[in-house]
Biopython code that builds the backbone (N, CA, C, O; Angstrom):
import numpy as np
from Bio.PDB.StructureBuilder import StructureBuilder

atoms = [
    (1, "UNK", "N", (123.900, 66.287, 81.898)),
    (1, "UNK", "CA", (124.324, 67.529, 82.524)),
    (1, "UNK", "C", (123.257, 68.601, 82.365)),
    (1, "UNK", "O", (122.847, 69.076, 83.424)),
    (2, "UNK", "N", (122.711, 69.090, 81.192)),
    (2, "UNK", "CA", (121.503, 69.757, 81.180)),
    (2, "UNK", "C", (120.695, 69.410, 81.737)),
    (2, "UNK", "O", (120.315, 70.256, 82.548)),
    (3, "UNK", "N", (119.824, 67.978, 81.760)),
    (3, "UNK", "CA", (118.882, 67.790, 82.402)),
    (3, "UNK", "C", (118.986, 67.947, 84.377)),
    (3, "UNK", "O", (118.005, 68.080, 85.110)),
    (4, "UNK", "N", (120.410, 67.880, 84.819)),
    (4, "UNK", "CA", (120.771, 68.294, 85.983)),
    (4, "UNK", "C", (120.319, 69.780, 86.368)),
    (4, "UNK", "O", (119.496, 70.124, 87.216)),
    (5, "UNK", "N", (121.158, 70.633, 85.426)),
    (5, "UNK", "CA", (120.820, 72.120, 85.666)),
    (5, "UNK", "C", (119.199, 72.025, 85.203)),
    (5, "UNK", "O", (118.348, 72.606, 85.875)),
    (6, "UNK", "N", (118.965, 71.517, 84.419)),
    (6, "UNK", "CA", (117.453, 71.848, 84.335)),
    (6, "UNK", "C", (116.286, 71.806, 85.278)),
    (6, "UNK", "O", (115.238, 72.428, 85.451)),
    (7, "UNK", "N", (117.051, 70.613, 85.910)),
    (7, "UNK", "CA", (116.142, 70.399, 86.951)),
    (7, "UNK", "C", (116.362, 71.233, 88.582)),
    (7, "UNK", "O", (115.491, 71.673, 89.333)),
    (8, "UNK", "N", (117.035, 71.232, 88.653)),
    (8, "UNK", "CA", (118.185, 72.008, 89.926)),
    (8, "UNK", "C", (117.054, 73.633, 89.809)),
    (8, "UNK", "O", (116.477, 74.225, 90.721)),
    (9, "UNK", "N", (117.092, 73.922, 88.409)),
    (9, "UNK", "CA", (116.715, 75.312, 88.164)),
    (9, "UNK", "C", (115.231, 75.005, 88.314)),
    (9, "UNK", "O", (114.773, 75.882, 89.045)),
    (10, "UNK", "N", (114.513, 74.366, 88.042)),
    (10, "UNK", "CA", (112.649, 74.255, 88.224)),
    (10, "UNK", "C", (112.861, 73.860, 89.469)),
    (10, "UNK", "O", (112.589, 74.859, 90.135)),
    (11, "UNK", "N", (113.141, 73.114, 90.107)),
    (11, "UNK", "CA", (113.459, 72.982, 92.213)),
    (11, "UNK", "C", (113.573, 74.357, 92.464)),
    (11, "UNK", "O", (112.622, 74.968, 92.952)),
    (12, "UNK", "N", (114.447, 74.816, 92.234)),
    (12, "UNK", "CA", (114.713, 76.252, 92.746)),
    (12, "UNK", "C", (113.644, 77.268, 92.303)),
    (12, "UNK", "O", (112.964, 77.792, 93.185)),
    (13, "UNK", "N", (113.492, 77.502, 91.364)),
    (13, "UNK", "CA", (112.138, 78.418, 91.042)),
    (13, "UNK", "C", (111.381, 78.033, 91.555)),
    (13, "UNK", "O", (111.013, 78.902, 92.346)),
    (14, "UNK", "N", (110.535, 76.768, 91.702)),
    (14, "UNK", "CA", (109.405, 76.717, 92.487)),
    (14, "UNK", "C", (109.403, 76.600, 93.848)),
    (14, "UNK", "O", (108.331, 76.457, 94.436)),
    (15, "UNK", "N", (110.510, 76.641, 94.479)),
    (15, "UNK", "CA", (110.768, 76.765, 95.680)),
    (15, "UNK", "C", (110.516, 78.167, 96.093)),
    (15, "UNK", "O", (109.578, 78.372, 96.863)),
    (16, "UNK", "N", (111.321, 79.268, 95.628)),
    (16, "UNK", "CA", (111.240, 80.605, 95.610)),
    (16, "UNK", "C", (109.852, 81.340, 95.521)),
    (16, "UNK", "O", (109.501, 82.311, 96.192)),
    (17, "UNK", "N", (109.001, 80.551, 94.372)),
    (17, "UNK", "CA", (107.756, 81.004, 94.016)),
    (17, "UNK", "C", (107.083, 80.748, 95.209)),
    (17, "UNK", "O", (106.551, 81.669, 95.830)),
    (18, "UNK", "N", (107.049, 79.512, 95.621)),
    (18, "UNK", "CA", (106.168, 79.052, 96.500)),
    (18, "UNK", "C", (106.550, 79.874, 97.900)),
    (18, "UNK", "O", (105.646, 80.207, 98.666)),
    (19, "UNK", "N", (108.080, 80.210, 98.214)),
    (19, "UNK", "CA", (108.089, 81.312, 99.270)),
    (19, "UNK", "C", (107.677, 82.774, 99.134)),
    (19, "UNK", "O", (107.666, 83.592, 100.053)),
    (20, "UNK", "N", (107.349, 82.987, 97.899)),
    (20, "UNK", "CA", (107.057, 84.562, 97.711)),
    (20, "UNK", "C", (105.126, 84.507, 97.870)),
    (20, "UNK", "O", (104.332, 85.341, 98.307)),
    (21, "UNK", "N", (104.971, 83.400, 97.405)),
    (21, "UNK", "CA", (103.269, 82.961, 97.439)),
    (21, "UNK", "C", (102.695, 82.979, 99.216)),
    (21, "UNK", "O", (101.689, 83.445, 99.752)),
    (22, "UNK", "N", (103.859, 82.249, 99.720)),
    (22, "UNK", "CA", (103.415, 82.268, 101.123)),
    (22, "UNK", "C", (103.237, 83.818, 101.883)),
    (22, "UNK", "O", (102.391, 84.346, 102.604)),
    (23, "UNK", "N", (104.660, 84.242, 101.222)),
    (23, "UNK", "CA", (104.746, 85.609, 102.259)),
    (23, "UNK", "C", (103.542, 86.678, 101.970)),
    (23, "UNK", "O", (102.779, 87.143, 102.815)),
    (24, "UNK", "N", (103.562, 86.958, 100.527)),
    (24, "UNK", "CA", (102.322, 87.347, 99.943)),
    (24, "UNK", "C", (100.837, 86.973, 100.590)),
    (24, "UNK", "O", (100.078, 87.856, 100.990)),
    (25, "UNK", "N", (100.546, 85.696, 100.637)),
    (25, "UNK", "CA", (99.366, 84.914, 101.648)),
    (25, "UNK", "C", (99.270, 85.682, 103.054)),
    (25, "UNK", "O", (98.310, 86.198, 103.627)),
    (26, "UNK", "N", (100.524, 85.572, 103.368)),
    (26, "UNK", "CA", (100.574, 86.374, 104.973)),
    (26, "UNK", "C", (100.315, 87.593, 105.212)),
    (26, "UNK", "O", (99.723, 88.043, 106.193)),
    (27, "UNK", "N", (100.807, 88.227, 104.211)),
    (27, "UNK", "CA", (100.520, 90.066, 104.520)),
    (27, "UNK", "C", (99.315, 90.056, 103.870)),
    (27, "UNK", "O", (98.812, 91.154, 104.110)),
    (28, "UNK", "N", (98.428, 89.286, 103.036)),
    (28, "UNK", "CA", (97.497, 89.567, 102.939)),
    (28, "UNK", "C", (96.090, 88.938, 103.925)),
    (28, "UNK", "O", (94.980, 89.470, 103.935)),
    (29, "UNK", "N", (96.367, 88.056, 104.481)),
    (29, "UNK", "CA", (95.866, 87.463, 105.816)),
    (29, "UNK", "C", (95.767, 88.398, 106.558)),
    (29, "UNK", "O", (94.692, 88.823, 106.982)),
    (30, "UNK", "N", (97.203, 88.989, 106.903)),
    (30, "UNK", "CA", (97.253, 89.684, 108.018)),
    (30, "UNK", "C", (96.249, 91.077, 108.288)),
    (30, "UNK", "O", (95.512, 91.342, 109.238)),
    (31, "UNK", "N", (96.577, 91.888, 106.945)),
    (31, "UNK", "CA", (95.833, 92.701, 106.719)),
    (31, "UNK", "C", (93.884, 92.843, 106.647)),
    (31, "UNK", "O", (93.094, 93.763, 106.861)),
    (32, "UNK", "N", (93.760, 91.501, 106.261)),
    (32, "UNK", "CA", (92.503, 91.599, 106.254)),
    (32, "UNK", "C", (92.132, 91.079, 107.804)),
    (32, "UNK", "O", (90.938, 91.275, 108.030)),
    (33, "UNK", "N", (92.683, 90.605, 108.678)),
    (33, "UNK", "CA", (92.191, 90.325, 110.172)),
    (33, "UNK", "C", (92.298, 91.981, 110.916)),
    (33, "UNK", "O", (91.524, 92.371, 111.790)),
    (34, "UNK", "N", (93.459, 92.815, 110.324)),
    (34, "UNK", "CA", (93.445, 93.715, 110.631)),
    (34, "UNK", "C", (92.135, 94.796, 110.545)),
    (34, "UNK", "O", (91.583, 95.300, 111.523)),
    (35, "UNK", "N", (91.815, 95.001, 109.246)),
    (35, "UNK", "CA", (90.982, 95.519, 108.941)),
    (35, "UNK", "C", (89.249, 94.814, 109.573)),
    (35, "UNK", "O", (88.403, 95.604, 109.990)),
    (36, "UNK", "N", (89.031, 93.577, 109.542)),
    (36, "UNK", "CA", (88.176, 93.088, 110.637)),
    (36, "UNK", "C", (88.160, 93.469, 112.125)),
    (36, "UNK", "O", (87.147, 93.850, 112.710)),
    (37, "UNK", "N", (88.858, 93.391, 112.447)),
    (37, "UNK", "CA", (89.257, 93.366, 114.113)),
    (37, "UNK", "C", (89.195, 95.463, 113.899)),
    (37, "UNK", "O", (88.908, 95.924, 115.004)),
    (38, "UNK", "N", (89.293, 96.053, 113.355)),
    (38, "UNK", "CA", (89.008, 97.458, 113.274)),
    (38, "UNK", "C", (87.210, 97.824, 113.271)),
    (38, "UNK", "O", (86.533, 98.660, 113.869)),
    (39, "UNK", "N", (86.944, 96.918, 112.445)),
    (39, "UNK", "CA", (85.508, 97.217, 111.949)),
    (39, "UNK", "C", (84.709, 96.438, 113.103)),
    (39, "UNK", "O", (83.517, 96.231, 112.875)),
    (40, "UNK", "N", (85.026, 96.168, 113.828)),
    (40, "UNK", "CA", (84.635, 95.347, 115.231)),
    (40, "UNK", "C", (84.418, 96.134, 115.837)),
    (40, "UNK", "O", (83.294, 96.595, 116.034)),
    (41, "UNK", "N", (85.856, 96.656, 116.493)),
    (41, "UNK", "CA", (86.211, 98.126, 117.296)),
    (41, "UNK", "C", (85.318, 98.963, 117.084)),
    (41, "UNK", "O", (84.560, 99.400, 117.950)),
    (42, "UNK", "N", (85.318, 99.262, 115.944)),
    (42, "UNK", "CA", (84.563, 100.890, 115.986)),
    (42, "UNK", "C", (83.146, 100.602, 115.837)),
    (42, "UNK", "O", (82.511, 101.654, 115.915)),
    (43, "UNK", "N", (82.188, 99.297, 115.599)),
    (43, "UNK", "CA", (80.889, 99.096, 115.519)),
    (43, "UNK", "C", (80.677, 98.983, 116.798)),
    (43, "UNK", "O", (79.556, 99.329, 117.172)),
    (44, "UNK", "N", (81.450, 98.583, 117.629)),
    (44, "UNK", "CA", (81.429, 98.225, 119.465)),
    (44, "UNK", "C", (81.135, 99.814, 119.967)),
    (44, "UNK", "O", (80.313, 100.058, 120.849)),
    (45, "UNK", "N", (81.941, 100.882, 119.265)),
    (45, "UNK", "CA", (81.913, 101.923, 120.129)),
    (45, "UNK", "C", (80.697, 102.627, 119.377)),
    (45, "UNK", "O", (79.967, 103.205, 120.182)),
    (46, "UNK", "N", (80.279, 102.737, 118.050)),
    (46, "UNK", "CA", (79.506, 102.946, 117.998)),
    (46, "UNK", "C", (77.773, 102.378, 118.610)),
    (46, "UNK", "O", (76.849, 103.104, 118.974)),
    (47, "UNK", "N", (77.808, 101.061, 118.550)),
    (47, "UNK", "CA", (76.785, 100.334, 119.748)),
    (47, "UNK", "C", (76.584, 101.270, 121.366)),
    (47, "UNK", "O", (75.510, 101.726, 121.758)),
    (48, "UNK", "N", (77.622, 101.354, 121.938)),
    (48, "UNK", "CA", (77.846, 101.837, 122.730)),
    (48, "UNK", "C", (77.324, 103.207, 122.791)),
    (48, "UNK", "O", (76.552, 103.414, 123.727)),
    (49, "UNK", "N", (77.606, 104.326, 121.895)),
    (49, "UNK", "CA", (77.425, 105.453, 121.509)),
    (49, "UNK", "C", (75.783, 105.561, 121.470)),
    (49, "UNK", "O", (75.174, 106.575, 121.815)),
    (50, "UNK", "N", (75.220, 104.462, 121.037)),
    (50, "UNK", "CA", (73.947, 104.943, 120.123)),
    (50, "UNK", "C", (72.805, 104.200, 121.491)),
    (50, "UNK", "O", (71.589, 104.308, 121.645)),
    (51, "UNK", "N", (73.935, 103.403, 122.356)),
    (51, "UNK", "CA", (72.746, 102.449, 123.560)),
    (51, "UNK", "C", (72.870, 103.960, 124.466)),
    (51, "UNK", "O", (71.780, 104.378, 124.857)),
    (52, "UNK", "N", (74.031, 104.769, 124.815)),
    (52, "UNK", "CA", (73.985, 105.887, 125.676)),
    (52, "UNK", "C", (72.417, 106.853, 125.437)),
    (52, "UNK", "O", (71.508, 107.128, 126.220)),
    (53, "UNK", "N", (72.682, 107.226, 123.740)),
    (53, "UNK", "CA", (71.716, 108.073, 123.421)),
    (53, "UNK", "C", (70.076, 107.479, 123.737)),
    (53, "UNK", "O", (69.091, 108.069, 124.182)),
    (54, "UNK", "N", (70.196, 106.612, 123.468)),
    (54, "UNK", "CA", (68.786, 105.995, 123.586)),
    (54, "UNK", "C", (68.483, 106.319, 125.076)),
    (54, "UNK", "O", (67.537, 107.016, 125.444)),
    (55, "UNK", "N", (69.524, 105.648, 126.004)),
    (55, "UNK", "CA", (68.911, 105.615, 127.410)),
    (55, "UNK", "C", (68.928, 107.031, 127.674)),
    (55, "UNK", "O", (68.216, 107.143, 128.671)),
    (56, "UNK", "N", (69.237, 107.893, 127.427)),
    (56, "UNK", "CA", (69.467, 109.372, 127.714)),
    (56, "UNK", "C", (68.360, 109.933, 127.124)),
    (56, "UNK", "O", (67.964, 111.011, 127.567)),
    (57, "UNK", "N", (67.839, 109.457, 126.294)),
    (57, "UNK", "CA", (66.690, 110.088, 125.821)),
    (57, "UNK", "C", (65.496, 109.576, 126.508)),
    (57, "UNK", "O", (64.813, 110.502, 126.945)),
    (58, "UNK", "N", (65.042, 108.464, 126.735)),
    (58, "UNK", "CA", (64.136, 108.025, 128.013)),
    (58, "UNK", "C", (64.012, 108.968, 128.784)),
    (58, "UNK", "O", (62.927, 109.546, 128.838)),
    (59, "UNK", "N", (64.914, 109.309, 129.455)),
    (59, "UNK", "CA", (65.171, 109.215, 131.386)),
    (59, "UNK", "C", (64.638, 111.532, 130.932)),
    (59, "UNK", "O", (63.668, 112.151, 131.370)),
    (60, "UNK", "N", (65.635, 111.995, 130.098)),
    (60, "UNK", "CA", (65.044, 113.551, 129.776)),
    (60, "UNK", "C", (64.558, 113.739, 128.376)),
    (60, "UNK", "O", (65.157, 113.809, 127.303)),
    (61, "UNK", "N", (62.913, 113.819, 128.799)),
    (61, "UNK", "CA", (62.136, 114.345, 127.489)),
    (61, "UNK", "C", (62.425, 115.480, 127.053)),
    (61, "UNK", "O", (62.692, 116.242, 127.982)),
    (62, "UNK", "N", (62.520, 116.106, 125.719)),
    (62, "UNK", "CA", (62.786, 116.798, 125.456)),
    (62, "UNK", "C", (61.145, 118.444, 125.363)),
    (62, "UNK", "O", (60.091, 117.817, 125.251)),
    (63, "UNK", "N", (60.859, 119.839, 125.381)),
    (63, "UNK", "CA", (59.807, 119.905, 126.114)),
    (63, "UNK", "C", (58.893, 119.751, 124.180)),
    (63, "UNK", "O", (57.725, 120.067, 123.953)),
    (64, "UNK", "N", (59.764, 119.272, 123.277)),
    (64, "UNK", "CA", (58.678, 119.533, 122.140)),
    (64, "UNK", "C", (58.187, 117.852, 122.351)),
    (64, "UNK", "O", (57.070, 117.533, 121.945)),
    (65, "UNK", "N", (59.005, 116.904, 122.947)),
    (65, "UNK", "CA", (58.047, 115.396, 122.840)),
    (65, "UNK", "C", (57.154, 115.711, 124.064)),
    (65, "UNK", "O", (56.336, 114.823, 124.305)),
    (66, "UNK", "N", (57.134, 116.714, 124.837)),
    (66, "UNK", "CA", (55.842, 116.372, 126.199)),
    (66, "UNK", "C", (54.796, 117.204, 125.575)),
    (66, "UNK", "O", (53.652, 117.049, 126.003)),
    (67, "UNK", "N", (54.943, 117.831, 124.887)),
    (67, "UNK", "CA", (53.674, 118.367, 124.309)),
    (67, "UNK", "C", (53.011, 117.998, 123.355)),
    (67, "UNK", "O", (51.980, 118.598, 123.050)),
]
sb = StructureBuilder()
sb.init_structure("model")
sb.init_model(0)
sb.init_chain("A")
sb.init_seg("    ")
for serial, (resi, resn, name, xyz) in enumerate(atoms, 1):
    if name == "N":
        sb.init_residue(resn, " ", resi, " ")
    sb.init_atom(name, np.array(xyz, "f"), 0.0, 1.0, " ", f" {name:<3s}", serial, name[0])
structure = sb.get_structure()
């Protein structure tokens, strides 16, 4: 009879553990794709930002670079 509950009770705890391990796994997965997929975003717009300036600076010299 003990060794029943004993065992019943380590099934069950490691069952539980192993669902709190998963969910834990997930929000922390999740979060870090989050935080990637951000740092994407904003290096894209910065790319963007810094290809504008460049070509904008070509096309009008400013009059201290013509001299």
């Amino acid at each position: 009879m003990l060794r029943t509950r004993l065992l019943w009770f380590t099934l069950g705890f490691s069952v539980t553990g192993a669902s709190v391990a998963h969910l834990v796994w997930r929000d922390l997965y999740a979060e870090r794709f989050a935080i990637s997929s951000d740092m994407k975003e904003k290096f894209a717009a910065l790319e963007s930002r810094v290809t504008g300036l460049e070509s904008s600076g070509h096309e009008n010299p400013s009059p201290a670079q013509v001299g």
